[in-house]
N, CA, C and O atoms as a GROMACS GRO file, in nm:
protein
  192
    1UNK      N    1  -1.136  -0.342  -1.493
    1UNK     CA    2  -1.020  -0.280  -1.554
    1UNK      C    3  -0.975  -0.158  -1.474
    1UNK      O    4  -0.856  -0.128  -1.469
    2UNK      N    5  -1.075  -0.083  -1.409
    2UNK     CA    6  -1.008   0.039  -1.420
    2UNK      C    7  -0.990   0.050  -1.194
    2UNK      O    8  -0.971   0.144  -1.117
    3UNK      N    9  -1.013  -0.112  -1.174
    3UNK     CA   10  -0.969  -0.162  -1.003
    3UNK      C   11  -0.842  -0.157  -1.057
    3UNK      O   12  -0.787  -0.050  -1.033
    4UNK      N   13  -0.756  -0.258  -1.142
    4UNK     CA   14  -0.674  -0.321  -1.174
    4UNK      C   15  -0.562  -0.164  -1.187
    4UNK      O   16  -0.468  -0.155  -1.107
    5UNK      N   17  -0.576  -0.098  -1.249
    5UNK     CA   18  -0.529   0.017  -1.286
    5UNK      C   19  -0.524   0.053  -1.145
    5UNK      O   20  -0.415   0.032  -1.092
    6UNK      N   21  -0.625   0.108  -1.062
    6UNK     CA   22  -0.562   0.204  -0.939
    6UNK      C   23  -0.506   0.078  -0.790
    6UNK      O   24  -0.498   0.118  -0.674
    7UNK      N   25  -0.474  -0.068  -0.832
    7UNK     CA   26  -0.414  -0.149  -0.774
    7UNK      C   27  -0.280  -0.089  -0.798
    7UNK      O   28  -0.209  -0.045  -0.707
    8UNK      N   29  -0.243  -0.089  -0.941
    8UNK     CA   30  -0.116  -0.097  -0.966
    8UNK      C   31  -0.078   0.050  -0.958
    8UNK      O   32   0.038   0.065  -0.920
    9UNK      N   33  -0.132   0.141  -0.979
    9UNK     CA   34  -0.060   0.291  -0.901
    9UNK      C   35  -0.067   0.304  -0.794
    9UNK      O   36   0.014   0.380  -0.741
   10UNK      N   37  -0.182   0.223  -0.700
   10UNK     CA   38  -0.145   0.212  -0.501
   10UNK      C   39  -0.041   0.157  -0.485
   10UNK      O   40   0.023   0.212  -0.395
   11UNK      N   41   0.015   0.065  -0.534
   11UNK     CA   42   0.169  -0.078  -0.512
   11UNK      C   43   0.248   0.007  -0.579
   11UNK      O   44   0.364  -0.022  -0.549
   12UNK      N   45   0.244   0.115  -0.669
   12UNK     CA   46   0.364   0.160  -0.736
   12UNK      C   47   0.392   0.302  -0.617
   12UNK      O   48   0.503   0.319  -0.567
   13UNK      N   49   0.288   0.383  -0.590
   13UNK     CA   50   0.349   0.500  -0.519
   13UNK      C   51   0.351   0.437  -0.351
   13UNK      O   52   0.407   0.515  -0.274
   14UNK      N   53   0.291   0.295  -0.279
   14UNK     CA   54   0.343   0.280  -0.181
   14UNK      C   55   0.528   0.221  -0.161
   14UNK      O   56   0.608   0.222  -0.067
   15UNK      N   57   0.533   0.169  -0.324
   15UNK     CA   58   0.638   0.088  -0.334
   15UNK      C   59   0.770   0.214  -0.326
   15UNK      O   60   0.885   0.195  -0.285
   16UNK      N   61   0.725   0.315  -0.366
   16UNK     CA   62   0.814   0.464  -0.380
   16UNK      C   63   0.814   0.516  -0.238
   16UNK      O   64   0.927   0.501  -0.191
   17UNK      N   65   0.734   0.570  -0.157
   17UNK     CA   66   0.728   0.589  -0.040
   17UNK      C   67   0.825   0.508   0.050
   17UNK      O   68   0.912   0.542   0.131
   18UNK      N   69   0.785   0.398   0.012
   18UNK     CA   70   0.863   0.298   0.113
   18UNK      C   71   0.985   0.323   0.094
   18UNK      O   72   1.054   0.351   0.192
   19UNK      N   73   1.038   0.321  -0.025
   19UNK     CA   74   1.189   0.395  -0.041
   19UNK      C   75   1.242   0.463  -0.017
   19UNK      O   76   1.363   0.460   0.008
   20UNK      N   77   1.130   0.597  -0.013
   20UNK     CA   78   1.187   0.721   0.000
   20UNK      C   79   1.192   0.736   0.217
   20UNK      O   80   1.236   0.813   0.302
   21UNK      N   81   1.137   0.643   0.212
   21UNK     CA   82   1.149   0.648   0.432
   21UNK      C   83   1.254   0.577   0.450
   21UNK      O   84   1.344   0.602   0.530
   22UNK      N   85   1.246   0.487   0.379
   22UNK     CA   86   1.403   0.375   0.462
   22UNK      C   87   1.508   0.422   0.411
   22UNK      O   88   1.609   0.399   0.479
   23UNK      N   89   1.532   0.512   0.264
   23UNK     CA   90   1.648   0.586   0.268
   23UNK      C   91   1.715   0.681   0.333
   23UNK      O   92   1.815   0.742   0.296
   24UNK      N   93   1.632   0.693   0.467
   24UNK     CA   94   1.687   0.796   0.519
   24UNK      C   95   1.777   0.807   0.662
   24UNK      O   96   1.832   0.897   0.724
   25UNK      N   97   1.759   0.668   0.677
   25UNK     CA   98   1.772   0.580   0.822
   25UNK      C   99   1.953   0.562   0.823
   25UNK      O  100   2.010   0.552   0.932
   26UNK      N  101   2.020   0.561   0.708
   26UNK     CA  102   2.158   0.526   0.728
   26UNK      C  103   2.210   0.695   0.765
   26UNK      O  104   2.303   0.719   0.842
   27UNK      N  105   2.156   0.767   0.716
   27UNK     CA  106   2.219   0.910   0.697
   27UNK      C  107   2.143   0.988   0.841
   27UNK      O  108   2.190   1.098   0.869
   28UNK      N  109   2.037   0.937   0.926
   28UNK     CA  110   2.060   1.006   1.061
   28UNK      C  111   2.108   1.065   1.156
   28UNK      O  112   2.073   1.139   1.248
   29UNK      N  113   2.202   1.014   1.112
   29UNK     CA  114   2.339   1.041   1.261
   29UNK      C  115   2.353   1.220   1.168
   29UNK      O  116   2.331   1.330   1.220
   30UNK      N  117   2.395   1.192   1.030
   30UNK     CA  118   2.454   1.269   0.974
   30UNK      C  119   2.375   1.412   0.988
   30UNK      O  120   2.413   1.521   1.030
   31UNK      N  121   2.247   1.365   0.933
   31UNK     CA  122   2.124   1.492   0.976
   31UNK      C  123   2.159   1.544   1.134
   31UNK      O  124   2.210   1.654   1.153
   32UNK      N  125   2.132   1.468   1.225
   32UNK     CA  126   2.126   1.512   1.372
   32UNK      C  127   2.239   1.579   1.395
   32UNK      O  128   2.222   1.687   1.452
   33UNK      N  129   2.357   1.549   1.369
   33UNK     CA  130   2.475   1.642   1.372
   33UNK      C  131   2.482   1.759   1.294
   33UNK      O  132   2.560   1.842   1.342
   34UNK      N  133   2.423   1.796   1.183
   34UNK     CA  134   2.394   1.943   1.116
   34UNK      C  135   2.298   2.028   1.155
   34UNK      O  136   2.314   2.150   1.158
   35UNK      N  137   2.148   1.944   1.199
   35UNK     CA  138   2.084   2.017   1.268
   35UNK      C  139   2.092   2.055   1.406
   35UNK      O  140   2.027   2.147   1.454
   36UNK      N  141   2.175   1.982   1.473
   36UNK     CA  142   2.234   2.022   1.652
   36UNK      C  143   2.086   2.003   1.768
   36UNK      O  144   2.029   2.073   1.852
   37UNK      N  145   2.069   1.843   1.701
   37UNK     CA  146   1.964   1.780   1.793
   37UNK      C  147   2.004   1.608   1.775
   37UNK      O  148   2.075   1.550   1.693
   38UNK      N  149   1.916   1.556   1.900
   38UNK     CA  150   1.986   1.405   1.883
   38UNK      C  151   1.924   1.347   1.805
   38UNK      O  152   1.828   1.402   1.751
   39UNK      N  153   1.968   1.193   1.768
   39UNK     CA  154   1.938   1.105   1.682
   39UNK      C  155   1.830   1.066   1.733
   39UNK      O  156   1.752   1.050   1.639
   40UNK      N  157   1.764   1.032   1.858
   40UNK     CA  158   1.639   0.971   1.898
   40UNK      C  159   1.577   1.080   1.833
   40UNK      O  160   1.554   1.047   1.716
   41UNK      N  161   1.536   1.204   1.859
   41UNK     CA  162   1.444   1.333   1.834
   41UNK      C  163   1.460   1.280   1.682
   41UNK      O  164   1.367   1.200   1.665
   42UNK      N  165   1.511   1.286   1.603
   42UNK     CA  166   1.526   1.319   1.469
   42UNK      C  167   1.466   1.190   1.413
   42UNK      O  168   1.401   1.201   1.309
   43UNK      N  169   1.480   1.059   1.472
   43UNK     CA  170   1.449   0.925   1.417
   43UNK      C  171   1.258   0.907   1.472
   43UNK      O  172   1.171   0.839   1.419
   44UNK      N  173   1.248   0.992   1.588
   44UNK     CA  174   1.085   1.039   1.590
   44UNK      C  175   1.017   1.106   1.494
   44UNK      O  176   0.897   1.103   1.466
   45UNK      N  177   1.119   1.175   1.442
   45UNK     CA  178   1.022   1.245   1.327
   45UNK      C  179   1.021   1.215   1.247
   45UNK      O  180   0.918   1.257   1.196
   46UNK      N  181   1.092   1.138   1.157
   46UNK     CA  182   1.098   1.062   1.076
   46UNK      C  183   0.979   0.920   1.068
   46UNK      O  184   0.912   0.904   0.967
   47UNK      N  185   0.972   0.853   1.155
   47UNK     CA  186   0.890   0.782   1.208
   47UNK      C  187   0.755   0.863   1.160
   47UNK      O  188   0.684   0.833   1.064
   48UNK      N  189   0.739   0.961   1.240
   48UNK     CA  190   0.568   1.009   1.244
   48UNK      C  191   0.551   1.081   1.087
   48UNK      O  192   0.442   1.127   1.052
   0.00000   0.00000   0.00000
């Protein structure tokens, strides 16, 4: 019972994570132009 339980909060906060990284991939350009660095630099850090 209590595998089953920390299965389903590992799949629930990787399933959130995962969201919260790939939401950020359309709005790059947008970041790199406010912070006054390029899109490769900025899509590295994001990455790591």
């Amino acid at each position: 019972m209590r595998l089953r339980f920390q299965l389903i909060i590992f799949m629930f906060l990787r399933a959130i994570l995962n969201t919260m990284h790939r939401r950020v991939y359309p709005f790059l350009t947008v970041f790199a132009r406010g912070l006054g660095v390029e899109i490769t630099t900025l899509s590295y850090v994001v990455i790591c």
